[in-house]
N, C-alpha and C positions, 0 to 999 in steps of 0.2 A: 662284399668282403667285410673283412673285420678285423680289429685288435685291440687290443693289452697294457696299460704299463702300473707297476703296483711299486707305491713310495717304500713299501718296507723288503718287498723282495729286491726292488731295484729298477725295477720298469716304471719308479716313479723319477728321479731327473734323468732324463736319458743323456748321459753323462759316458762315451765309453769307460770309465773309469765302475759304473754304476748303470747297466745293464735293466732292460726290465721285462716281464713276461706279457706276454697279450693274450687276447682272447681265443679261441678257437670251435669250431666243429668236429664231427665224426668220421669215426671208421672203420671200426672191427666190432666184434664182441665183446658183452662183457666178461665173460669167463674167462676169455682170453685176456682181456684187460686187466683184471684179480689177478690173473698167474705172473704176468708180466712184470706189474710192479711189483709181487710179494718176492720175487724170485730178484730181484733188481736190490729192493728193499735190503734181503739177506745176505746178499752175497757183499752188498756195501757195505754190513755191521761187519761180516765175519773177517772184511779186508781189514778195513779200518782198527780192530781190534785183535789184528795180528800184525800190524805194524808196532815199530818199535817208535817213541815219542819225534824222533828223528823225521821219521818217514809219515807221520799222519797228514801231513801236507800237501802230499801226492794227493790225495782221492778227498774228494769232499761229497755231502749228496745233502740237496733243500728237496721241499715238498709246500707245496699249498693246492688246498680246497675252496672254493667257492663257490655258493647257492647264492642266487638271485629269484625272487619272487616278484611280480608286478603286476595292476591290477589298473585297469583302467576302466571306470562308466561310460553308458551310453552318452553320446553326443548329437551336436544336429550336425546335418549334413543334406545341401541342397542337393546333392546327388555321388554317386560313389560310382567307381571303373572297374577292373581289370586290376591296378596294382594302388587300391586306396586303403585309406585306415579304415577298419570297419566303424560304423558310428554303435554298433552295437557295444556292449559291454565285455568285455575282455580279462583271460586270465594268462599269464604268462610266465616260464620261468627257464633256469637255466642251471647246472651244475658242470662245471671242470674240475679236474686236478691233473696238477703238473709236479714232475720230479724233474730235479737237475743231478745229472753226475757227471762230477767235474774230474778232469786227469790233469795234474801238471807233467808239461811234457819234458819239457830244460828250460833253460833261462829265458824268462819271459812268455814264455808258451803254455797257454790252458787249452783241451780239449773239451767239452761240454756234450752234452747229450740230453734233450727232453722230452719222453715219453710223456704224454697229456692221452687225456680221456673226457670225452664232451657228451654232454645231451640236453635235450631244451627243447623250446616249443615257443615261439617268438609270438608277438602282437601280430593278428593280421598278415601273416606269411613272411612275417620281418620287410614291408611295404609300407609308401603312404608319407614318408616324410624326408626330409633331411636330414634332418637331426633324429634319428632314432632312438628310439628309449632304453636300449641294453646294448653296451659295448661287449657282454659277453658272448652276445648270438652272432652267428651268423647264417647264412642264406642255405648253407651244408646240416644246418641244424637238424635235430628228429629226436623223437622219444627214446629213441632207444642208443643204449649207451655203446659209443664206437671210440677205439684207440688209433692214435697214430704218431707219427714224431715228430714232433713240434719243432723242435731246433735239433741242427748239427751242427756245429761251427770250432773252428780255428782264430787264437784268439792270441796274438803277438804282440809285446812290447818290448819296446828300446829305449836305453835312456839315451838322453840327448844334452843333460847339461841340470846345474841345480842343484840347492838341497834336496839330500833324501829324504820320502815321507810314507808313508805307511797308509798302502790301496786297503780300504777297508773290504774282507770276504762279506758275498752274499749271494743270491741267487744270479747263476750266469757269471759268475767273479769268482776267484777264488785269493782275490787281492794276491797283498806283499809288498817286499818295498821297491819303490822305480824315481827316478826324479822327477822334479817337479815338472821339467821338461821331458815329454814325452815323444815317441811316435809310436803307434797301435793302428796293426792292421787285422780286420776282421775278415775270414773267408768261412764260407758255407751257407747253410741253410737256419735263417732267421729274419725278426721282424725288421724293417728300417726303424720302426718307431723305438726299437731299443737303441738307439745312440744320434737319430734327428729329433729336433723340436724339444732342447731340453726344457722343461717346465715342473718343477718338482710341487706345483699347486694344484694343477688338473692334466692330466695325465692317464690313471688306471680306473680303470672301469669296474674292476675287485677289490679299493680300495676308495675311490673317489665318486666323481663325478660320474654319473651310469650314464646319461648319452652321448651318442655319438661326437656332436658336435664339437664336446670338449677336453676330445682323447688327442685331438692335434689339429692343424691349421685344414678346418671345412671343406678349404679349395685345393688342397696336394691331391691329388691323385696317385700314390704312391703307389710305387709296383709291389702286390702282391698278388698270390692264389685267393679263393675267396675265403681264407682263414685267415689271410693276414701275414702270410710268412712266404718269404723270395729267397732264391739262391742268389747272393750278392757277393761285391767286396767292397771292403771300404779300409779307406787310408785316413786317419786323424792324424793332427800333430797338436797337442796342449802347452799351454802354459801356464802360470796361477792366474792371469789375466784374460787370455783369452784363446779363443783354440776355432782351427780353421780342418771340416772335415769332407767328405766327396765318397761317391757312391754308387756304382754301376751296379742293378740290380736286374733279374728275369721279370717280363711282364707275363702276365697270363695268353695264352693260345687265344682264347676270346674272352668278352667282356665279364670281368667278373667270375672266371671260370677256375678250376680247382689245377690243370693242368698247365705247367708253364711252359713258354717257351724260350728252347735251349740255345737259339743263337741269339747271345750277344754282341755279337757285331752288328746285327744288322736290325734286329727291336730287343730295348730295352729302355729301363727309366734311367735317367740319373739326376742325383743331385750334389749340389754344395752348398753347405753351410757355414756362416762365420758368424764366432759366439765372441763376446766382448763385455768387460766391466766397462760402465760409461764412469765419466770426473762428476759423479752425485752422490755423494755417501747418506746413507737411509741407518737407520736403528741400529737392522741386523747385516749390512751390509751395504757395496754399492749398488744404484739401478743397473742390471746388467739386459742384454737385448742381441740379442740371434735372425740373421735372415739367410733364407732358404731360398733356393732358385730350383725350380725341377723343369724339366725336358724328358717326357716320354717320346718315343717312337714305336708304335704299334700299328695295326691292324684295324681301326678305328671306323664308326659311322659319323657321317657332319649332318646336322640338324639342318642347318641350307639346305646340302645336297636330297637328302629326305625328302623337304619340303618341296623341293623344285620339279618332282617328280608328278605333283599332283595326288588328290586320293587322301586317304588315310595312311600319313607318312611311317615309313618303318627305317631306321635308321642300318636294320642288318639289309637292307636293300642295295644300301652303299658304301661295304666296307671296304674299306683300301687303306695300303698305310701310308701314315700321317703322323705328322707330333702333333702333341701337346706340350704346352707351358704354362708356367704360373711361377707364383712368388708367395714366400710369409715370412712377416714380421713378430717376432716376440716380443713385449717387452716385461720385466721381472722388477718387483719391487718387496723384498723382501723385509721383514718385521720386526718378525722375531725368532728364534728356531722353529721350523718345518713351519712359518705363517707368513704369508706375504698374497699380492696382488698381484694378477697378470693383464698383460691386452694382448690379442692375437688380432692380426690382420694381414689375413690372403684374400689372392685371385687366379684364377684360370683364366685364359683365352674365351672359354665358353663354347667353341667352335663343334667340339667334338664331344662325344658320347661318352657318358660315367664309365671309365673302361677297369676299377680297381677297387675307389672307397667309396662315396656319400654323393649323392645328388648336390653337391652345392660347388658354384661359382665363384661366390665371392661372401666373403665371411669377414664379422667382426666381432668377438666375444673378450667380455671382459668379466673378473669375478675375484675371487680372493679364495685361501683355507686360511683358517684361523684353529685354536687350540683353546681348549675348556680350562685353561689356568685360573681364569679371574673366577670361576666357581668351584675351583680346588679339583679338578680334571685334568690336570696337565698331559694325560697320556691320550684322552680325546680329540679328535680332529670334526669343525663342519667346515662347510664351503658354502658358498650361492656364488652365481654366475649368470649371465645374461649371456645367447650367442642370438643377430640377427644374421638369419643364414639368405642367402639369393642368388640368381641365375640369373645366367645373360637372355640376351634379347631373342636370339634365335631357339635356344632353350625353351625359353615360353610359350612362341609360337606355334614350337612343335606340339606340346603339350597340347596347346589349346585346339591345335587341331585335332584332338585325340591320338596321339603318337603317346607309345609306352618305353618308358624311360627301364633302367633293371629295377628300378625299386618306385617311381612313379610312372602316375599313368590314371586320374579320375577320369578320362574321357573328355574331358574339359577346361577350363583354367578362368577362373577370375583373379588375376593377378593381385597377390600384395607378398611384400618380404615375408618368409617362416620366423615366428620366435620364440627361441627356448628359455624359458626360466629353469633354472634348476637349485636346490636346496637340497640340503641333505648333514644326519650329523652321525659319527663313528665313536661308538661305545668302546673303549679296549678294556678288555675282562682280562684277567688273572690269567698272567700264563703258567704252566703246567711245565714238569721236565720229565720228559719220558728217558729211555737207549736211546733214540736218536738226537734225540736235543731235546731245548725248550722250545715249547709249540704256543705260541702268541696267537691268540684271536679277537676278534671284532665285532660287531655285529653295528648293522648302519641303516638307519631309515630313510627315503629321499622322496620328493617329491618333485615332479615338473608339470609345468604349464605350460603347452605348446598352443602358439598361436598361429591360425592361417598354415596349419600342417598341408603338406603337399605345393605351398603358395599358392594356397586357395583361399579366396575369402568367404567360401559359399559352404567352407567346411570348417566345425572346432568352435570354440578351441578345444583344446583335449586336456583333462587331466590321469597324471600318470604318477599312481603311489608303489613304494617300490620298497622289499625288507630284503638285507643282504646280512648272507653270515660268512666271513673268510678267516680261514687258518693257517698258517705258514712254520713252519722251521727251518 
């Protein structure tokens, strides 16, 4: 599976207040796709500009595009599997775009809708690591460009107490004013990563850091479809200090799969989160730090059980439901505006089979974004980040026995931790103002070093150069 969050749409601090969009795959045609959004596209002007100054509040509509290009050389490789990086030379890419249309409903109530459009062609069958090189692919991916609806959701606030302050509109928001104290419940069809793991430094894969590793905590296995997007609800309460949120979302039918399934009582993920200013005051702020508790219950294979079978272990051998658990830690050390430093540190149980996002167990990644002010760039963004990614004990075993993980699988395993270097820096070009608004773009070059890909040491390291152009209103 796969996702999303973009700092200027909003899926960069996942903030309920500040929403953000994720990655996704395919589904229909493109002609279909054309008629869809141009017919969406118009009937949004023609609303909006039959409203009287009163009423433009009601309907709002964002839009963003994003190409990804990546390009990886041959590498050595003591031997390759079933689901490895290829050592050969690789060309890779990816194009979305997503519309938001938004309805305010009454008092405190938005309606959202995102029509998205995907196509791409990943590394190596989007296989071979933990940390993957494109947060915009996923496993649904194919050349050929397919529509579907990315978000539906129901989006409620109450005040609770406090100065009033002014929710800034943006993609997924259509702001206003609420106090400072809040309650916001989310219902529908959408990412968790829009409103867990706020991190407004690494985060969006369209606007930040491209892999996987540092779209959020390694070891969540968070429920989604293999796009990245759950039928959930979730309950926040905020404060200017700190905000405490929870979330019972759809897991997938099977591992990684696009269809989900619909009882909630009896499998599903959940999580809780509690966000806090610590007593540290920094530049741009205080150190602030979030931790995540998750509990899936699904349909699951255990690496043990696998193994204990004898043979070359297959873990769909032994599926039966089961939880999983894990935990993540953030912590935020901000600079100066949109610049600061983060640490993230998760883990899973390990017990049980990738059933959602990323081969990894246990994760530590540390890194920063910074801004091109001191060379009179102010509007520029880069990043570097280190994530050492790794898996538990039984994990390895399996591997090593030639057991195929959804996204690993060399046939073998010479154990060592995966590590991702990533670099990367965001040019912002002249924005333009069309009827529909001003349309801001970017364009971003990155580079990673992945070490011991697949936690092999017999394979890599891999280099992975990457050009991104994104658009937004």
């Amino acid at each position: 599976m796969n996702q999303r969050y973009d700092p200027a749409l909003s899926y960069p601090c996942a903030k309920l207040d500040r929403p953000m969009p994720n990655t996704c795959p395919p589904k229909r045609r493109m002609t279909r796709t054309h008629l869809c959004l141009t017919l969406a596209c118009a009937a949004v002007s023609a609303a909006v500009s039959a409203q009287t100054p009163e009423e433009t509040e009601r309907l709002s509509f964002h839009a963003q595009t994003t190409f990804v290009w990546q390009a990886k050389p041959a590498f050595h490789a003591g031997y390759s599997g079933p689901n490895s990086l290829s050592p050969l030379e690789e060309r890779s890419y990816s194009l979305t775009a997503t519309a938001d249309i938004g309805l305010r409903l009454w008092q405190g109530a938005q309606l959202h809708l995102n029509p998205e459009a995907a196509k791409g062609e990943p590394l190596s069958r989007l296989t071979g690591a933990g940390g993957l090189s494109n947060g915009e692919l996923a496993r649904t991916s194919g050349p050929d460009i397919h529509a579907y609806r990315a978000r539906l959701f129901l989006l409620q606030r109450w005040n609770a107490g406090g100065e009033t302050e002014t929710i800034e509109a943006g993609f997924n928001d259509m702001g206003g004013r609420a106090t400072a104290r809040r309650w916001t419940l989310v219902v529908g069809n959408y990412s968790l990563l829009d409103y867990f793991d706020p991190n407004p430094y690494a985060k969006d894969p369209r606007s930040q850091f491209f892999n996987w590793a540092f779209m959020t905590h390694g070891a969540w296995d968070y429920a989604a479809d293999s796009r990245g997007y759950s039928n959930a609800v979730l309950l926040e309460y905020s404060t200017p200090t700190w905000a405490v949120r929870m979330a019972r979302a759809a897991v997938p039918v099977e591992s990684n799969g696009l269809a989900l399934d619909g009882d909630l009582g009896r499998r599903y993920g959940d999580q809780l989160e509690i966000e806090s200013d610590l007593p540290l005051q920094l530049p741009a702020g205080p150190l602030r730090a979030s931790m995540l508790w998750f509990r899936n219950q699904a349909v699951m294979g255990s690496y043990s059980e696998a193994l204990a079978l004898g043979g070359t272990p297959d873990v769909g051998r032994v599926r039966r439901e089961q939880s999983k658990t894990g935990w993540g830690l953030t912590l935020l050390a901000p600079l100066a505006e949109d610049a600061g430093l983060f640490l993230r540190v998760s883990a899973n149980d390990g017990g049980t089979e990738t059933y959602a996002f990323t081969e990894i167990d246990r994760q530590t990644a540390v890194g920063g974004q910074f801004t091109g002010a001191a060379w009179g760039r102010g509007a520029d963004r880069w990043g570097v980040a280190l994530a050492v990614n790794d898996i538990s004990g039984p994990h390895r075993d399996y591997l090593k026995a030639g057991g195929q993980g959804f996204f690993l699988g060399d046939g073998g395993l010479n154990y060592a931790p995966e590590r991702v270097l990533e670099t990367w820096y965001r040019w912002a070009l002249p924005a333009w103002s069309t009827r529909a608004g001003k349309v801001q773009s970017a364009v971003s070059l990155g580079w990673q070093h992945i070490s011991n890909p697949g936690y092999n040491q017999d394979r890599g390291p891999v280099q992975v150069y990457s050009l991104r152009w994104h658009s937004e209103f």
